[in-house]
C-alpha positions in Angstrom: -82.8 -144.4 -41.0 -82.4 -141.4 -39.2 -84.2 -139.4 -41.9 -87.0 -141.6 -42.2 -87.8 -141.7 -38.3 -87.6 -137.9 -38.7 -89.7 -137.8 -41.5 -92.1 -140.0 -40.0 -92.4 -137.2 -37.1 -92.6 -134.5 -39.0 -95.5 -136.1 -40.5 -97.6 -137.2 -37.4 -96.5 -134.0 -36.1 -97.9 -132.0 -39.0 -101.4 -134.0 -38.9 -101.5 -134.2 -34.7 -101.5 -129.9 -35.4 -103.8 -129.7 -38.0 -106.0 -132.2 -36.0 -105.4 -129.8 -33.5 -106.1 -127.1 -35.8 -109.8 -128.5 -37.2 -110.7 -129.3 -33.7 -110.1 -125.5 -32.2 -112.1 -124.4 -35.4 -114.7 -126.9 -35.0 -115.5 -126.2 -31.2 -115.2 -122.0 -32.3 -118.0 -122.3 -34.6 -119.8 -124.4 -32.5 -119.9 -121.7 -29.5 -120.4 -119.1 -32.3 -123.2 -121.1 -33.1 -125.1 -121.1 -29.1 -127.2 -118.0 -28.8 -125.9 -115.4 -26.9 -127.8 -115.1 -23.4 -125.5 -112.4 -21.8 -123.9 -108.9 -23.1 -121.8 -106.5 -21.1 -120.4 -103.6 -22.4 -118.9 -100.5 -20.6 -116.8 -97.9 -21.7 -116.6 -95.4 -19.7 -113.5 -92.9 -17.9 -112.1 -94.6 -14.7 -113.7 -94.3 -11.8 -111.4 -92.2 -10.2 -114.2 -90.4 -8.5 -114.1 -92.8 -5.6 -110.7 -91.9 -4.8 -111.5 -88.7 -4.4 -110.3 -87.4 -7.9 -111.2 -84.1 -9.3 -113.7 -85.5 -12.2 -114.3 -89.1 -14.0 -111.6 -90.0 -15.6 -109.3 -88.1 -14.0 -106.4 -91.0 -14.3 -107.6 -93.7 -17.3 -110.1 -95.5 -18.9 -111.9 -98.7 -17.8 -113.8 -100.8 -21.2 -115.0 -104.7 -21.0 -117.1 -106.3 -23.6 -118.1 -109.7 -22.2 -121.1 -112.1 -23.7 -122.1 -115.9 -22.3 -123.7 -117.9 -24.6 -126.4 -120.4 -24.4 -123.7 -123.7 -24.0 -122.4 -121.6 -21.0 -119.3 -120.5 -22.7 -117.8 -116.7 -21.9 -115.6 -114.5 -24.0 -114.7 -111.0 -24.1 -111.8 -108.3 -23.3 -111.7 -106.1 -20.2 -109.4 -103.0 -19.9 -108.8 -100.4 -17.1 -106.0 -98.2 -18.0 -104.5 -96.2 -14.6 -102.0 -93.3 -14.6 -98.5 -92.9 -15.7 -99.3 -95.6 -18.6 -100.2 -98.3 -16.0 -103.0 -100.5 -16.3 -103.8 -104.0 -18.0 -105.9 -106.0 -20.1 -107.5 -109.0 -19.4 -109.0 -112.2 -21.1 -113.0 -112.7 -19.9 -113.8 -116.3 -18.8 -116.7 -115.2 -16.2 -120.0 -113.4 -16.6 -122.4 -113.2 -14.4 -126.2 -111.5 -14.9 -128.5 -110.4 -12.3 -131.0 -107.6 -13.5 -129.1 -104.8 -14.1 -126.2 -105.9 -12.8 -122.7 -107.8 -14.2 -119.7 -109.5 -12.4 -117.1 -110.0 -14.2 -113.7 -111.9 -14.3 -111.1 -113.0 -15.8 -107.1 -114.0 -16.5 -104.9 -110.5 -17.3 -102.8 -111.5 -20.2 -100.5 -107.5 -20.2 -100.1 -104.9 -17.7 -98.2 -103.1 -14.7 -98.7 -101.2 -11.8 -96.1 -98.5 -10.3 -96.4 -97.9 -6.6 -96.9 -94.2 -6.1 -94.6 -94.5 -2.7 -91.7 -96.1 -4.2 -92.0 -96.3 -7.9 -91.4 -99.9 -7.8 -93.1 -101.7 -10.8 -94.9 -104.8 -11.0 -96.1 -106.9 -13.6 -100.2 -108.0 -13.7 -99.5 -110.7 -16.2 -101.3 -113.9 -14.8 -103.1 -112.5 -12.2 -106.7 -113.0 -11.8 -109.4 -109.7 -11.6 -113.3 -109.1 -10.9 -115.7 -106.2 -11.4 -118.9 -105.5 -11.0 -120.9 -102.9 -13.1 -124.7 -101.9 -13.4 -126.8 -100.7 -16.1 -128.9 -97.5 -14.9 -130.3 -96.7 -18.0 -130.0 -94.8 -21.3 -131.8 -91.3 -20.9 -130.3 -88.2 -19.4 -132.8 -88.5 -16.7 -131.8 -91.8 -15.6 -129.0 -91.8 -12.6 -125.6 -92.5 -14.0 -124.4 -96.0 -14.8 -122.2 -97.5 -12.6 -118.5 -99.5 -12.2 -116.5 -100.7 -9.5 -113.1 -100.8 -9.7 -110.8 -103.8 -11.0 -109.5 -106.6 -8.3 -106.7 -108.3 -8.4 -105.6 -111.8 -6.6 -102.8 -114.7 -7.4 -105.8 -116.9 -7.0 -108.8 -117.1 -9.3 -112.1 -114.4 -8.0 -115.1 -116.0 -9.8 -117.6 -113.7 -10.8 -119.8 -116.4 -9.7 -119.5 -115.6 -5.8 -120.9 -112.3 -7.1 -118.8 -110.2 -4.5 -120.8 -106.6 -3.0 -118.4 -104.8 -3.9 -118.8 -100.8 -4.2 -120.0 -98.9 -6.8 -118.9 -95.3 -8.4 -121.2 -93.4 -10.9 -119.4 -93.1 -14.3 -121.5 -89.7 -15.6 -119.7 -89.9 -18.9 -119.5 -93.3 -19.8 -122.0 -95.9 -21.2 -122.5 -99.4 -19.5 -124.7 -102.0 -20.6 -126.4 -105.3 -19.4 -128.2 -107.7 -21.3 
C-alpha cells in the first residue's frame, strides 16, 4: 500500500511539474509575443570619474540591457563590476522611459562588496539596486552619454519614483534609450 500511495505521488507530482512546466512556457511566449516599447542598453567603464578617479573606468565596468514590453512586463541583466573583483549582477524587473532618459531596478541575484577601511566583505545577494542613465547621442560631437552609479537598499527602490539622482559622463562607453 505504501508503494501505491507513493506511486500515486510521484505521479501527480510529475504532472503538477509539468503543469507547471507548460504554464511558465506558455506565459514566456506570450511576453515574447507583446511588442517591445522600451530598450536600454549601456556598456560602458564605471563611472569612477565622479569619485574623483584618474580616467573612466578606472575601477570596473558597469553593462544593463533592459526592455518593457507592451503587456508591461520587464526583463533584462544589469552589471557593475567594482575593484578588487567586487561588484554584482542583478535581475531587471523595473524600466522606466522618459526622453532620453532610463531608471532602472532590480533584485541582485551575485555579488560582494569589500570595505576599503576594514576589508570586511559583504554579500549583495538579495538586495535591491536603481540607476539612472541618459542617452546623449551617437556622433562624436554629441556630449558624452551618461550613468549614475548603482544603489543599493534591503528594501525594494522602484525605478518608478524615478529618483534625481546624479549623473557622470561615460566618454567611452555607449548608452542607449529607446
Amino acid at each position: 500500500m505504501s508503494r501505491m500511495i507513493h506511486g500515486r505521488l510521484v505521479r501527480v507530482s510529475s504532472a503538477l511539474t509539468f503543469g507547471a512546466a507548460v504554464a511558465l512556457i506558455l506565459a514566456t511566449m506570450a511576453s515574447a509575443t507583446s511588442p517591445i516599447v522600451n530598450r536600454v542598453s549601456v556598456g560602458t567603464p564605471d563611472a569612477c570619474l565622479g569619485l574623483a578617479g584618474t580616467h573612466p573606468g578606472c575601477d570596473g565596468n558597469f553593462s544593463l540591457t533592459a526592455i518593457k514590453r507592451a503587456d508591461g512586463s520587464v526583463s533584462g541583466q544589469y552589471t557593475d563590476r567594482f575593484a578588487r573583483g567586487d561588484g554584482f549582477h542583478a535581475v531587471v524587473d523595473c524600466l522606466v522611459v522618459d526622453g532620453n532618459q532610463a531608471w532602472v531596478s532590480g533584485v541582485i541575484t551575485s555579488g560582494r562588496f569589500t570595505d576599503p577601511d576594514t576589508g570586511e566583505v559583504f554579500d549583495l545577494a538579495g538586495l535591491y539596486v536603481f540607476t539612472r542613465v541618459q542617452d546623449n547621442g551617437t556622433s562624436a560631437n554629441d556630449p558624452p552619454d551618461q550613468i549614475s552609479f548603482s544603489f543599493f537598499d534591503t528594501e525594494p527602490i522602484p525605478c518608478t519614483e524615478m529618483f534625481d539622482v546624479d549623473l557622470f559622463d561615460a566618454p567611452e562607453g555607449q548608452v542607449t534609450v529607446t
